[in-house]
N, C-alpha and C positions, 0 to 999 in steps of 0.2 A: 741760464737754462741748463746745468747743473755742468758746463764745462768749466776749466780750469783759470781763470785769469791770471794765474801766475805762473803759466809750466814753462813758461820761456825761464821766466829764472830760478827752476827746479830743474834743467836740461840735464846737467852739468852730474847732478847725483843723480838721478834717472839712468841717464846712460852709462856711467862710471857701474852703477850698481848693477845694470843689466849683463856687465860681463864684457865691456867693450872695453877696446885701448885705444892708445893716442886719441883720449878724446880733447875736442876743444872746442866751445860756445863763445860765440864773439858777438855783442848788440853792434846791432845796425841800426842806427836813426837816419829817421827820414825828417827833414824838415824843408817847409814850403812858405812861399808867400807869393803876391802878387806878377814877382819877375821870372817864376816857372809858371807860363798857365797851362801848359798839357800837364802837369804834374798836378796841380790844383784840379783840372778837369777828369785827367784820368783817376786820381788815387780818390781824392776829397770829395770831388760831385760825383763817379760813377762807382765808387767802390766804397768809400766808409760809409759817409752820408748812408745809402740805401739800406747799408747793411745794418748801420743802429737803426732805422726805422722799421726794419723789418722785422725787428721785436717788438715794438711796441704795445699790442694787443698781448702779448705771452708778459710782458714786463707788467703791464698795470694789470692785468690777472690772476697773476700770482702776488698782487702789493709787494713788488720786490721795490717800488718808488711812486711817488702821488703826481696824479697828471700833471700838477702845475709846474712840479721839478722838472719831468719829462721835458715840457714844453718849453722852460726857459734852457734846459740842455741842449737840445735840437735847434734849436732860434740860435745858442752860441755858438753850437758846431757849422753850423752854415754861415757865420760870419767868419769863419778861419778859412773861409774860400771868396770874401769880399776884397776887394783893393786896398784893405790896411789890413787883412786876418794875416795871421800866421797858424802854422800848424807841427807839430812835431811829437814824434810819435817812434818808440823804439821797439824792435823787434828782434828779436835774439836766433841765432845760428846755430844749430850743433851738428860737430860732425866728429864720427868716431870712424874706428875698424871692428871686425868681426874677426 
């Protein structure tokens, strides 16, 4: 939906180039399975999950993917929140001075 999927790991020359010091970006992964179920609940069921479904309608209107793809994506992402899924997922940190 014309944002960035990669500016976590563009952080680093972004902000270096913005004019900042001491800068430093650090990946944080998060990884889940059945023995966290608030983490499963909280991140997986109320926060990813809804948030890829909430494109959906804008994803297969602009053919940026064909429903059947869609459908078997969604079907697999909701099984990394069953009793044998796993999930993991990294997110990048930056932090600088001005």
């Amino acid at each position: 939906m014309k944002g960035n999927s990669l500016i976590g790991r563009q952080l680093y020359p972004l902000l270096q180039g913005s004019g900042l010091n001491e800068v430093k970006v650090e990946p944080k992964m998060v990884y889940m399975d059945s023995s966290k179920p608030e983490l499963v609940d909280g991140f997986i069921l109320k926060t990813i999950i809804p948030m890829v479904e909430d494109v959906k309608r804008q994803a297969l209107g602009m053919q940026m993917i064909e429903e059947e793809t869609w459908n078997k994506g969604i079907t697999e992402l909701h099984e990394t929140a069953r009793s044998m899924g796993t999930f993991c997922y990294t997110f990048f940190k930056g932090r600088a001075r001005k």
